[in-house]
Phi, psi and omega in degrees: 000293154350272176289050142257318166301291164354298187311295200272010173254311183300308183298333181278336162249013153284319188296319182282308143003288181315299207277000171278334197256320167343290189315324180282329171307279174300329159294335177273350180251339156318294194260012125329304186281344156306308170330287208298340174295318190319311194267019164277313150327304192268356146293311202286143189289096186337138157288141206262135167247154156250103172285108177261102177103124167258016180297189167315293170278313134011268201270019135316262194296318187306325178266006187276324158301351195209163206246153193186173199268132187264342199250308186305301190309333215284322204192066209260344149225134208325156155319291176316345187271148149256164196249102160287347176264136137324328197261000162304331200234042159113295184047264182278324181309336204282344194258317225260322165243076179267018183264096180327298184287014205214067178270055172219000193261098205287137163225043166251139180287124193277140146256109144323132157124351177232213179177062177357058225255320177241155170231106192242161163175133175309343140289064200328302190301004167280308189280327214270350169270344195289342160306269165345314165305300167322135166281348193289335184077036220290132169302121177284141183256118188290326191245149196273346158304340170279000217280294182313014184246170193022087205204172159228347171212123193272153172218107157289177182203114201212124194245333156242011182265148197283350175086039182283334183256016196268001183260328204258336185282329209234008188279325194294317181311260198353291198285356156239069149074339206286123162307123191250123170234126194278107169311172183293125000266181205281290190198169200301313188222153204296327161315324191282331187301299178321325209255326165306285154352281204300332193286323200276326174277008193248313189289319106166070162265095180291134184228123215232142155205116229213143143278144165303351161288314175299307174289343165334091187283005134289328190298321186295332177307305146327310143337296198282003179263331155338322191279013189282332173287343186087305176217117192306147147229357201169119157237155180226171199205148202235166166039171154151345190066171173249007164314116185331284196315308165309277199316337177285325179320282211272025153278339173254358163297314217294330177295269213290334227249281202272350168115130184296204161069028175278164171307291155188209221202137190212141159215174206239129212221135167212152191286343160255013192201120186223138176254139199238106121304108163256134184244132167256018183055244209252340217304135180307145178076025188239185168282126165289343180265317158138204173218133177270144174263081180243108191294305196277155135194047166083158155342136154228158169335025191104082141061035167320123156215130181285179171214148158193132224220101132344075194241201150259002196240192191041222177265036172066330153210155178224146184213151161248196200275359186098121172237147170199219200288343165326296156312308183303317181307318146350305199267327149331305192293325201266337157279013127330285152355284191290332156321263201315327176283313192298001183247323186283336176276314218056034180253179156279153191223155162093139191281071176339316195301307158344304193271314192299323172286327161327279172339281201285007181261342176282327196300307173292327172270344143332306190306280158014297203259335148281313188277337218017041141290135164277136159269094224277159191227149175201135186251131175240185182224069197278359200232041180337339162296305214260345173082010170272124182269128165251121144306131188229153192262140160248000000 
C-alpha cells in the first residue's frame, strides 16, 4: 500500500516536471527550426539577371529588383544635360520615392531575390549609368549577346519601342536554355510571337511577357466588379494612343477586365481621333455590344487610364477612378513576382495567353486602321506541346 502511494506521489511529480519543462521545450525547438529556415533562407542564391534596355522601363523594373543609390537614381544626369531616357533626369524617382520629406525612402514595392550582375542598351551611355546606380555593380555588355551568358534570367525591357527586335533581342538567351521575360508587346508581329515559342520550347527555355496593366490589381479588382452588372453588355477604355507600345497596354486591360478570345476587331480613324472596337460575337460572359478603345483622348493625368462596363443589373454601370503612374509600380511588382516563380519552377507564369492574343489583335487594328475594314479571328494551335491558343488573323 505504502510503495503504490509512493508510486503515484512520483508519477504526479514527474508529470508536473514535464508539463514545467515542455514550453521550453518547444521554444528551443521552435527557434532551431527558425534557426534552420533562416539559414535556408539566407543561403539561397539571388537570381543573376542580365538586362537588356536600359530605358525607361529598363531603370522601371530595375530598382524595383535591385537595391541601388536613391540620390544617384533621382538624377543622375544634369538638367542642363541632355539625356535619352526620361529617367535620367528624375523620371522614374518621382513615381517610385513619392515620401516628399525623405527622398531615399522607396515608397514602391521591392521584390527580393534577384540581382543584376549585366546589363546592355544600345546607348553604352545609358547601361553605363544605369550601371552606377545599381549596388550590384553590373557588368556593361558591349553586345545584348553577352547579356544571356552565366545569367539565370535574361529581362528585356522596352517601354516605347513597337517589339520589332525582341525575337533578335531574346534568341541567344532563349537558345541557351535561359528564362526570358519579353517586355510589352511580346513582339511586333504574330510570326515573331510563334517564332519565340518555338525557341523557348526547342530550348525547354520558359517565357513570359506581360503588361504592367494587365497585373495591375486595380484592373483585377475591376474585373471582379463585373459581376454587379449581372448580364455585361459594353465597354470602354480612355487613352493609350495607338502607337503599338500604348496600345497593347489597353488592349490587355481590355483581354483581363472583359475576357480573351476576341472574334474581331474594327476601327474608327479621324484626324484628332481613333477608335478600337473589340467584338466577341455570341460567346457567353462576354460584352455583347463589344468594347470600344477610344486611344486619342488627349494629354492625360500622369498617364491616367479609365475603364468603364455597362450592363443591365446594379446601377447599370460601373468605373473606375483612373490607375496611372501612380499606381503602376503595383502592377511592376506583381510581374516581378511572377518572373521570379517563373526562374524557380521552370514554367511560365501569368496570363502569358493574353499578351499572344494582344499581338494579333494590335496586327489587326493596324491593319483596321489603314483599310478600315474589319478584322476577323480563328484560334489555332501551331504550337500543341506548349497548350497555347494563338490567334490568327483570317
Amino acid at each position: 500500500m505504502k510503495k503504490e502511494i509512493f508510486m503515484r506521489a512520483m508519477q504526479k511529480k514527474l508529470m508536473l516536471f514535464f508539463l514545467v519543462l515542455l514550453p521550453f521545450t518547444l521554444l528551443a525547438q521552435g527557434s532551431a527550426n527558425s534557426t534552420d529556415s533562416e539559414k535556408k533562407t539566407k543561403s539561397k542564391k539571388p537570381i543573376r539577371v542580365g538586362l537588356i534596355g536600359c530605358d525607361t522601363h529598363g531603370m522601371w523594373f530595375g530598382p524595383q529588383m535591385q537595391k541601388h543609390d536613391p540620390i544617384l537614381y533621382s538624377m543622375p544626369v544634369p538638367m542642363d544635360q541632355p539625356a535619352p531616357y526620361s529617367w535620367m533626369h528624375g523620371g522614374m524617382h518621382y513615381y517610385q520615392y513619392t515620401s516628399y520629406p525623405d527622398p531615399t525612402r522607396m515608397t514602391a514595392p521591392f521584390v527580393d531575390g534577384f540581382e543584376i550582375v549585366k546589363v546592355w542598351d544600345k546607348n553604352r551611355s545609358a547601361a553605363e549609368i544605369a550601371a552606377k546606380v545599381f549596388n550590384s555593380s553590373p557588368e556593361v555588355c558591349d553586345s545584348y549577346e553577352q547579356v544571356s551568358d552565366d545569367v539565370d534570367l535574361v529581362f528585356i525591357a522596352d517601354c516605347n519601342g513597337d517589339g520589332h527586335d525582341h525575337l533578335e533581342l531574346a534568341t541567344p538567351g532563349l537558345r541557351k536554355g535561359i528564362p526570358t521575360f519579353v517586355d510589352k508587346p511580346f513582339a511586333h508581329r504574330m510570326a515573331d510571337v510563334v517564332a519565340l515559342l518555338k525557341l523557348a520550347e526547342e530550348n525547354n527555355a520558359p517565357i513570359m511577357s506581360l503588361s504592367i496593366l494587365q497585373t495591375l490589381p486595380e484592373t483585377k479588382e475591376f474585373a471582379n466588379r463585373i459581376e454587379e452588372l449581372e448580364e455585361m453588355h459594353f465597354g470602354t477604355i480612355q487613352g493609350g494612343g495607338t502607337h503599338r507600345a500604348g496600345l497593347i497596354h489597353t488592349i490587355c486591360i481590355a483581354l483581363a477586365v472583359f475576357g480573351p478570345d476576341v472574334e474581331s476587331v474594327r476601327a474608327l480613324t479621324s484626324p484628332d481621333h481613333t477608335s478600337i472596337y473589340l467584338n466577341w460575337g455570341s460567346q457567353p460572359n462576354r460584352p455583347k455590344q463589344g468594347v470600344m478603345i477610344n486611344c486619342d483622348v488627349g494629354h492625360t493625368w500622369f498617364g491616367t487610364i479609365h475603364m468603364s462596363a455597362y450592363g443591365s443589373g446594379g446601377r447599370g454601370a460601373i468605373h473606375n477612378q483612373g490607375v496611372g503612374n501612380w499606381d503602376y509600380p503595383r502592377g511592376s511588382a506583381e510581374i516581378l513576382r511572377l518572373v521570379k516563380k517563373m526562374v524557380e519552377t521552370g514554367k511560365s507564369q501569368g496570363p502569358v495567353n493574353q499578351m499572344i492574343e494582344a499581338v494579333t489583335i494590335a496586327d489587326a487594328a493596324e491593319t483596321a486602321m489603314k483599310s478600315g475594314e474589319t478584322r476577323s479571328f480563328q484560334i489555332v494551335k501551331p504550337i500543341p506541346k506548349m497548350n497555347i491558343e494563338l490567334p490568327k488573323l483570317r
